[in-house]
C-alpha positions in Angstrom: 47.5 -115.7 -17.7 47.4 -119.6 -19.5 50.2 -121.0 -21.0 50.5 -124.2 -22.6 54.2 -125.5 -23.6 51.8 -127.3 -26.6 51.2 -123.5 -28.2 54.9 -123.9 -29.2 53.5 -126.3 -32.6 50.2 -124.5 -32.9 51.6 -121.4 -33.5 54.4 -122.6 -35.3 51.9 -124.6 -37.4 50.1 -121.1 -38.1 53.1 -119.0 -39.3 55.4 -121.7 -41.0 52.6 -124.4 -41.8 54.5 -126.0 -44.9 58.3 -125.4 -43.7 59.3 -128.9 -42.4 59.3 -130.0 -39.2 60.8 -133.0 -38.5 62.6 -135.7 -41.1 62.5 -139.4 -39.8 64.1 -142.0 -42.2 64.6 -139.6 -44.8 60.4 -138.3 -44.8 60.1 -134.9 -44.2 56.7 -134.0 -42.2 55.3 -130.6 -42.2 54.6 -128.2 -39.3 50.9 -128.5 -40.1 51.2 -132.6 -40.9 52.5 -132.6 -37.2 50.0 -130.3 -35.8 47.3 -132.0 -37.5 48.5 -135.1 -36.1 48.6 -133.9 -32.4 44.8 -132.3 -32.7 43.7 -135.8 -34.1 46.2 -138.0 -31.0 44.5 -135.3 -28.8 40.6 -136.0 -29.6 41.4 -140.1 -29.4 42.9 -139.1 -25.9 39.8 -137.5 -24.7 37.8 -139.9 -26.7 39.5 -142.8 -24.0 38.8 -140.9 -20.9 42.1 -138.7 -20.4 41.3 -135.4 -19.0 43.4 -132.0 -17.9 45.9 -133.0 -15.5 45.9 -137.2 -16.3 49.7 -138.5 -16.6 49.6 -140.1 -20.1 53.5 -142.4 -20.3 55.4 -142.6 -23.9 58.2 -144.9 -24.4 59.5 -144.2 -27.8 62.5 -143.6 -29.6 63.2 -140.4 -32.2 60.6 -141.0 -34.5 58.0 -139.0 -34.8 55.0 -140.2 -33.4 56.9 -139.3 -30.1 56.6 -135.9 -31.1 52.7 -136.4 -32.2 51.9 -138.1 -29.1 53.8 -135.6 -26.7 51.9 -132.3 -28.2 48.6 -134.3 -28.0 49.2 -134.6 -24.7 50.1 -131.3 -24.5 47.3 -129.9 -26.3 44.9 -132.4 -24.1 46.0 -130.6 -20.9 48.2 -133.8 -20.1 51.0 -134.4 -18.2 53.6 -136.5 -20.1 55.6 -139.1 -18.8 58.6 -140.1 -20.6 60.1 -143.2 -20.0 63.8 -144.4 -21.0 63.2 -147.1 -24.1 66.4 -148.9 -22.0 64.4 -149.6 -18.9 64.1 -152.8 -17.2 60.3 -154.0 -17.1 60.7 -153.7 -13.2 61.8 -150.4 -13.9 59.0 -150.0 -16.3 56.4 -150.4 -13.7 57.6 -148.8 -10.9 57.8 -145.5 -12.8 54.1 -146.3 -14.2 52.7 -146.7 -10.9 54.4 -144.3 -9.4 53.3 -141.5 -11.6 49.7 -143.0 -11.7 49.6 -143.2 -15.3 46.6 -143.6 -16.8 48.3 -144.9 -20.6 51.2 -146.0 -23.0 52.1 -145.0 -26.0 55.4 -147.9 -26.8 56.5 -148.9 -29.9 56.8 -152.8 -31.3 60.2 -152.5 -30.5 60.1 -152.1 -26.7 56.8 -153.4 -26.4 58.1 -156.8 -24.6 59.2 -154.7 -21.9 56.7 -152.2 -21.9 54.0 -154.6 -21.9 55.4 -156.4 -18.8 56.1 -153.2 -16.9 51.8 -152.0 -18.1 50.1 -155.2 -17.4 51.7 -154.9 -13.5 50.2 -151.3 -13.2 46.6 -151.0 -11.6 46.5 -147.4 -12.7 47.8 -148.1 -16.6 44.7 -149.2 -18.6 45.3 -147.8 -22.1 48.0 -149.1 -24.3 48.8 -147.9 -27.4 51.2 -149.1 -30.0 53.7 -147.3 -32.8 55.2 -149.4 -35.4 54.3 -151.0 -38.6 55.7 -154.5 -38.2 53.1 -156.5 -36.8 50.5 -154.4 -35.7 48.6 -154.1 -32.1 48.9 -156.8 -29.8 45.6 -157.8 -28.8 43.9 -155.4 -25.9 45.8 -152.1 -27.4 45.6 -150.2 -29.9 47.5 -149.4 -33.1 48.7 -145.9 -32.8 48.2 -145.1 -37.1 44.6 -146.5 -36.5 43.7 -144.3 -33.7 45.0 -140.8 -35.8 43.2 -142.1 -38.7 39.6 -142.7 -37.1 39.7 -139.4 -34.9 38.5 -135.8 -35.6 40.6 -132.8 -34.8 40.6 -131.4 -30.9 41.7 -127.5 -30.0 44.4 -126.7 -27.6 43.4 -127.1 -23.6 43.9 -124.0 -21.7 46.3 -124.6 -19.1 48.3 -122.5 -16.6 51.8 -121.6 -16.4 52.8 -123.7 -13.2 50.8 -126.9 -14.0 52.6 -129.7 -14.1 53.6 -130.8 -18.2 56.7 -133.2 -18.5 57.3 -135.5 -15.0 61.2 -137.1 -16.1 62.3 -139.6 -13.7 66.2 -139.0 -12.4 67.2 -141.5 -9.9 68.5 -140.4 -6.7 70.7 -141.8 -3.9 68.0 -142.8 -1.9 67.3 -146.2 -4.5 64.1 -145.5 -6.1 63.8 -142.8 -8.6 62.0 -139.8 -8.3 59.5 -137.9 -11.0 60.8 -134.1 -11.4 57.8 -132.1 -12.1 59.1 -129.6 -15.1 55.9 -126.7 -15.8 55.1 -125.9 -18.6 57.0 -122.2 -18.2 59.8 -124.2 -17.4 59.8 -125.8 -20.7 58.8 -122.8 -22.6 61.1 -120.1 -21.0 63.9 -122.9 -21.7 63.0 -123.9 -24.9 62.8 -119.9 -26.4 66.7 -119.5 -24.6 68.1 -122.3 -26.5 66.3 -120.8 -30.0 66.8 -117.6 -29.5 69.1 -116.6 -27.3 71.9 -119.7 -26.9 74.0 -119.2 -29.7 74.2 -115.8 -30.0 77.3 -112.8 -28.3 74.5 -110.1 -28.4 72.6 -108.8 -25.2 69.2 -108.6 -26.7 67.0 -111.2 -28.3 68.2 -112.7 -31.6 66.1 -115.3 -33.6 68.8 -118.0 -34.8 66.6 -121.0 -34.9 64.2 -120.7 -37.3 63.5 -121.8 -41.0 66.7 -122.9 -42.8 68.3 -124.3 -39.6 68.4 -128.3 -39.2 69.3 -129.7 -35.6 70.5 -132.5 -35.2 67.9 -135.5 -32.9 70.3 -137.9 -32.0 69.8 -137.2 -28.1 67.3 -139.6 -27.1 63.8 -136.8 -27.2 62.7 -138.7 -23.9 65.6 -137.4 -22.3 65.1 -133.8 -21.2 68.3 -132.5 -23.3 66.6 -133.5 -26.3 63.0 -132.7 -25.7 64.4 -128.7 -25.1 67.4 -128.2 -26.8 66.2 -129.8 -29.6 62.4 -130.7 -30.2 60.7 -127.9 -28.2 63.2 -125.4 -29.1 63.4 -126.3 -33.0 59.6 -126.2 -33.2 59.4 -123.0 -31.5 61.0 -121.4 -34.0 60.2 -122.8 -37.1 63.1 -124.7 -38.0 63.7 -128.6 -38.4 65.1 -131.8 -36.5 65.8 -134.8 -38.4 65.8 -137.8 -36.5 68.0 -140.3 -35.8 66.2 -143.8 -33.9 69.5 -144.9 -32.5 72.9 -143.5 -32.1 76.0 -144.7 -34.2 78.6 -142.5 -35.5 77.7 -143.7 -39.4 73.9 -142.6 -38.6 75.1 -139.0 -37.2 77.8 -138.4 -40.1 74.9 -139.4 -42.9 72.2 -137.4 -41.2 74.3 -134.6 -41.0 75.5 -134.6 -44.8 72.5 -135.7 -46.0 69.9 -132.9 -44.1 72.6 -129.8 -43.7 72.4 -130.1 -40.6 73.3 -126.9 -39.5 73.0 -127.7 -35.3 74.8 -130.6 -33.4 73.7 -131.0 -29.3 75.0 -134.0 -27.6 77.1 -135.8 -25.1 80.7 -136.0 -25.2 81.1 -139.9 -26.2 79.3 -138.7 -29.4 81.9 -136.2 -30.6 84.6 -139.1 -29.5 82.7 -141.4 -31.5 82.1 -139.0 -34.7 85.5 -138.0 -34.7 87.0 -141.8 -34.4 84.7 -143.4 -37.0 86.3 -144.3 -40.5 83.4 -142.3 -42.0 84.2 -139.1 -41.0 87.7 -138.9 -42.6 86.0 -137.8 -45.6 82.6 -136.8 -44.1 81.0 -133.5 -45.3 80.1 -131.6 -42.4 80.4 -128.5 -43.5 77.1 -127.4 -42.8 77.7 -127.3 -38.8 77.4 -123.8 -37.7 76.8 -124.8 -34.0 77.5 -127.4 -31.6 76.5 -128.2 -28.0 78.3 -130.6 -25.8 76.3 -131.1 -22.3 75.5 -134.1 -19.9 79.3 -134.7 -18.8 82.3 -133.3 -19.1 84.1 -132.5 -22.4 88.0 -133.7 -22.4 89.5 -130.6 -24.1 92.2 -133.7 -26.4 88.4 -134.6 -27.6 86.8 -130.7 -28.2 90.0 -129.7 -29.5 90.6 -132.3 -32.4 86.6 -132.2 -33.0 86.9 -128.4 -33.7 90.1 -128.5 -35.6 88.7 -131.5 -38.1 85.5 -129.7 -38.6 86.2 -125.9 -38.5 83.3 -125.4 -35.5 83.5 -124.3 -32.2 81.9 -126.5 -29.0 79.8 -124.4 -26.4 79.5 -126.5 -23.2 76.4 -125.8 -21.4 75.3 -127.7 -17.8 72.0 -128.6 -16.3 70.1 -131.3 -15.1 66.7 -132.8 -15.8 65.6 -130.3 -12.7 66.7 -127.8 -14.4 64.1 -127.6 -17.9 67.6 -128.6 -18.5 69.7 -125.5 -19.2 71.4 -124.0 -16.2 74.5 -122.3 -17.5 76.2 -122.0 -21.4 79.2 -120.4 -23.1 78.6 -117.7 -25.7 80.2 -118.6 -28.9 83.0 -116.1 -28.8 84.2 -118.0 -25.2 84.3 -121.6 -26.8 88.5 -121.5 -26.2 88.5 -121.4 -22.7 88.9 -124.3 -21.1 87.2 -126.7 -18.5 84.0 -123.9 -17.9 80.1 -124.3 -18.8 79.8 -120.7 -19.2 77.8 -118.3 -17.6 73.7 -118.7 -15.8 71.6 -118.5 -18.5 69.3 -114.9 -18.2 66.9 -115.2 -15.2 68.4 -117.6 -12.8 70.8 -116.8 -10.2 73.3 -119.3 -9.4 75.4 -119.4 -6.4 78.4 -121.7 -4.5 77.1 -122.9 -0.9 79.1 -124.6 1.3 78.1 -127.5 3.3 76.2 -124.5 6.3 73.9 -123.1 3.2 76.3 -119.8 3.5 77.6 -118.3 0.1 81.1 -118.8 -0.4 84.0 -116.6 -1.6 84.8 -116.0 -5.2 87.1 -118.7 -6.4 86.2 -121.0 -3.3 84.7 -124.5 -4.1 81.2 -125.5 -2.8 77.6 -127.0 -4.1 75.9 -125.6 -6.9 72.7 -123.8 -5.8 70.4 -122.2 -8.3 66.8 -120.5 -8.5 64.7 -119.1 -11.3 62.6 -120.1 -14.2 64.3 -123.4 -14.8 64.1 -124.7 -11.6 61.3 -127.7 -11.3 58.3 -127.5 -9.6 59.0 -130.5 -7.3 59.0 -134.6 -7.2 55.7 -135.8 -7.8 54.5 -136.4 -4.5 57.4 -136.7 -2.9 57.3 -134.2 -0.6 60.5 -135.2 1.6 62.4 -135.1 -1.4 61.3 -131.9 -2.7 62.2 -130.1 1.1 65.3 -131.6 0.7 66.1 -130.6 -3.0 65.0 -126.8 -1.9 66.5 -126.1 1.3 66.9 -122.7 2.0 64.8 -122.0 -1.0 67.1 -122.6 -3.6 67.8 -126.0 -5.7 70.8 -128.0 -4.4 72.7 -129.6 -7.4 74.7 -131.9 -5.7 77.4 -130.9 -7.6 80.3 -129.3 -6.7 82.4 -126.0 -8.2 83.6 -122.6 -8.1 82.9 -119.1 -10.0 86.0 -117.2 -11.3 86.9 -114.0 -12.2 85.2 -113.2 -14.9 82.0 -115.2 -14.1 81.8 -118.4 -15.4 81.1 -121.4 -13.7 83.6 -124.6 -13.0 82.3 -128.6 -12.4 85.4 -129.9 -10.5 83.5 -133.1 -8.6 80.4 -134.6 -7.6 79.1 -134.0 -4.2 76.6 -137.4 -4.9 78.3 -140.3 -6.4 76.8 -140.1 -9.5 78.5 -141.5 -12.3 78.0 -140.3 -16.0 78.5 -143.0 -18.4 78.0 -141.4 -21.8 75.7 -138.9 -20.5 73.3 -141.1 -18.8 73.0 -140.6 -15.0 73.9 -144.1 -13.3 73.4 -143.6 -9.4 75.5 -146.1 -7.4 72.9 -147.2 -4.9 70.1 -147.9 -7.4 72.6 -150.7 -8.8 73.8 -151.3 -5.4 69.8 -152.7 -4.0 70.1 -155.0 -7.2 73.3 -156.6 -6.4 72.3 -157.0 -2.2 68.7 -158.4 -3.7 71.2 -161.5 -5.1 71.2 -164.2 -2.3 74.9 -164.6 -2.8 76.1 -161.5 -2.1 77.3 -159.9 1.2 78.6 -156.8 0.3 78.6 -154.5 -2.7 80.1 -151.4 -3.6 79.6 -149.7 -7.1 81.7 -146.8 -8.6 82.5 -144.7 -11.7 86.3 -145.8 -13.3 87.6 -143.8 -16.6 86.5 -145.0 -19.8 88.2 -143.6 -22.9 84.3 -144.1 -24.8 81.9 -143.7 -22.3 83.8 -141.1 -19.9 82.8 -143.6 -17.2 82.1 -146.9 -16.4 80.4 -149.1 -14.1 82.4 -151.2 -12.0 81.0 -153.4 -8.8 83.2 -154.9 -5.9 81.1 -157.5 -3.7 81.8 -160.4 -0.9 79.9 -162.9 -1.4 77.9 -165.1 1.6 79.9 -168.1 3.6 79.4 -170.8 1.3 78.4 -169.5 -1.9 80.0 -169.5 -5.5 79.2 -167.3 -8.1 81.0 -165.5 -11.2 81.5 -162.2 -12.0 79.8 -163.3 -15.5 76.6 -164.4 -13.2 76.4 -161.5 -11.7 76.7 -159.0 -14.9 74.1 -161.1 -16.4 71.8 -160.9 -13.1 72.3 -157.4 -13.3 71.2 -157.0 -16.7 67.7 -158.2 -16.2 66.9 -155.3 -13.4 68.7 -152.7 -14.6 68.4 -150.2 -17.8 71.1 -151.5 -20.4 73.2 -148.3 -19.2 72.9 -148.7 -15.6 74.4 -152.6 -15.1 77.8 -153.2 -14.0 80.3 -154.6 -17.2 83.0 -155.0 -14.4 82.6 -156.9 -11.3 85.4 -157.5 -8.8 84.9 -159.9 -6.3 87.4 -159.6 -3.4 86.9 -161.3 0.6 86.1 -157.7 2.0 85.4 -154.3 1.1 87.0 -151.9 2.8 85.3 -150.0 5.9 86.6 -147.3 8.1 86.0 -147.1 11.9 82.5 -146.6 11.8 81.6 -149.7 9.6 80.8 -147.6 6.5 82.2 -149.0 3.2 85.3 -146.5 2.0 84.5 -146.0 -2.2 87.9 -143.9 -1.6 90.3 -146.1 -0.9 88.3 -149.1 -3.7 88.8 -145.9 -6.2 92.4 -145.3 -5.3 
């Protein structure tokens, strides 16, 4: 049997061909405009050499030549790369090389960056450029131009555990690692969230089709919004309008002005909906469902959000591994508090303790899951992969407990991953930057509260015998090799950090 996650659009285009797909700055575009599109991205893609299986990179905001250039890649028989648009240009090139890239698609806006980070990539020859501010640099070449001159291509046969998406999460270890996501992973994920996610009843309802509007304020290059809202939306005929940069203004208009009928996001973007002056008498009426995911919802925050805009909150968990969704509440099971729900049909989810045995209902351990959502592996990382699947089912790293009545509880982090406003920030990735600084000795990096963000980054170092710095130097230093949501906006610098008996720096006793 084939499967390509790209048939989601061509079929769409087929049965709903002149509903609208997507709305970017206030231009609707058709299911078959975007189809259309793809076939035409597609043949330039083969016309420069990229065959079945080639890694093509896109480093885009929402607009929607990400979606054209995604399903062209798709329909090639490509694997997409999608990069963060906040990523350093070290960054940049690391996760360009590492994936063996063969292209990227980056618009004007990022292309500084993007540029840098392509130009220090053996494997990266083709660039290609969104944007109509300035045109192509020279030596790529101007995204509108390439659809324009191309002829249409059909959709590459591909089968159900190829590799289609590779999403880089970064790990403990330092360097980040590419999660391979299939393209039944994407699918069978994408057809939950439209047909199955917001609905009480056992069987198979269609909710998200024509007439529904989701929200595309997550960032599409983030797996959240490239299933729960692009893939999922187009799979059932129904319409995302996007918005290129979060602010609580942008949301509130998009949502009154498209009837938006869906909101997914993080928590820090109900916060910052409900707090703006423009919601006190914002029309947001049209919300019939919400989705809060990527942290965890403060119930003051879901509460007041609900209350103000007569709609319940499901809060759902998964992880990039994950196609994203794991677990979700129903809508009738919004009002209890502090749970993500219940696994998701066709994964089986479990509690481990630290031997790989099962614990006791009630008891707190890892979160171990396996099933349909569960990646394929890191791209070529086999260590990493063995690791991930021990025992032969995926280790979260996260920690909680099953009650009662079968829903599942977050209550810490087994890693120490920090989660500022939804964006995973792992300590030791900033921690390399800040030992790479010749004045530093020590460093130490953990997650504090923050009322906005959930989280925030905040470094303790020592500095070297003999060397000044300020905490100022080293946030700026820290901003030019790391993602904008990564760097540290607190640094303490104290004469030691504290270790215990073995030498090993104690986080615990910094935190308390």
């Amino acid at each position: 049997m084939t499967l390509n996650l790209g048939s989601l659009l061509a079929e769409s285009a087929i049965r709903f061909p002149h509903e609208t797909a997507i709305i970017s700055d206030g231009e609707h575009f058709s299911y078959r405009h975007i189809d259309e599109a793809a076939r035409r991205c597609a043949h330039a893609l083969a016309s420069s050499g990229f065959k079945r299986g080639d890694r093509l990179a896109i480093m885009l905001p929402n607009i929607t030549e990400f979606t054209i250039a995604y399903y062209a890649a798709l329909y090639r028989g490509c694997v997409l790369v999608t990069l963060n648009t906040l990523l350093s240009a070290d960054e940049v090139a690391f996760q360009l090389a590492n994936s063996e890239a063969k292209g990227l698609v980056v618009d004007l806006e990022f292309l500084a960056v993007g540029m840098e980070g392509f130009q220090r990539t053996e494997s990266c020859r083709v660039l290609y450029v969104t944007g109509k501010d300035g045109g192509a640099p020279e030596g790529a070449v101007s995204f509108d131009e390439m659809l324009a001159g191309s002829e249409h291509s059909d959709v590459e046969q591909t089968m159900p555990d190829e590799t289609a998406v590779i999403i880089y999460t970064s790990g403990t270890t330092g360097r980040p690692k590419g999660a391979e996501l299939t393209h039944f992973n994407l699918q069978r994920n994408a057809q939950y969230v439209s047909e199955r996610a917001f609905s009480d009843w056992p069987q198979s309802i269609q909710v998200m089709g024509p007439g529904q509007v989701a929200l595309s304020a997550l960032p599409l290059y983030h797996i959240f919004g490239q299933t729960n809202v692009q893939n999922a939306m187009l799979l059932g005929g129904a319409t995302f309008t996007n918005v290129r940069r979060f602010t609580p203004g942008a949301v509130i208009e998009a949502i009154s002005r498209d009837q938006v009928t869906f909101f997914p996001g993080v928590p820090t973007m109900y916060f910052a909906v409900l707090h703006a002056p423009e919601s006190e008498f914002a029309d947001l009426s049209s919300l019939q469902f919400c989705v809060s995911g990527g942290a965890a919802m403060p119930v003051e925050i879901k509460c007041a959000f609900e209350k103000r805009f007569t709609v319940h909150i499901q809060e759902g968990y998964g992880l990039t591994e994950t196609s994203p969704l794991a677990t979700i509440q129903s809508p009738s099971e919004t009002a209890k508090a502090g749970t993500i729900g219940k696994p998701i049909d066709g994964i089986e989810l479990r509690i481990f303790d630290d031997e790989g045995v099962e614990v006791p209902q009630g008891e707190r351990g890892e979160i171990v899951m396996r099933g349909h959502n569960t990646m394929k592996g890191y791209f070529r990382n086999p260590e990493a992969t063995e690791e991930a699947f021990r025992g032969g089912w995926f280790h979260s790293g996260d920690v909680g407990y099953i009650d009662e009545e079968g829903d599942v509880f977050i209550v810490d982090r087994k890693k120490d991953l920090i989660i500022r406003g939804g964006y995973n920030v792992y300590p030791r990735e900033v921690e390399e930057v800040l030992y790479a600084h010749q004045a530093i000795r020590e460093a130490a990096v953990l997650g504090v509260p923050d009322e906005k963000y959930g989280e925030e980054v905040r470094a303790v170092i020592s500095l070297m015998e003999g060397c000044e710095v300020t905490s100022e130097e080293i946030i700026s230093y820290c901003k030019e090799h790391l993602a904008a949501y990564k760097y540290p906006r607190v640094v303490d610098i104290i004469d030691e950090l504290p270790k215990g008996s073995t030498g090993k720096i104690l986080k615990r006793a910094m935190r308390e």
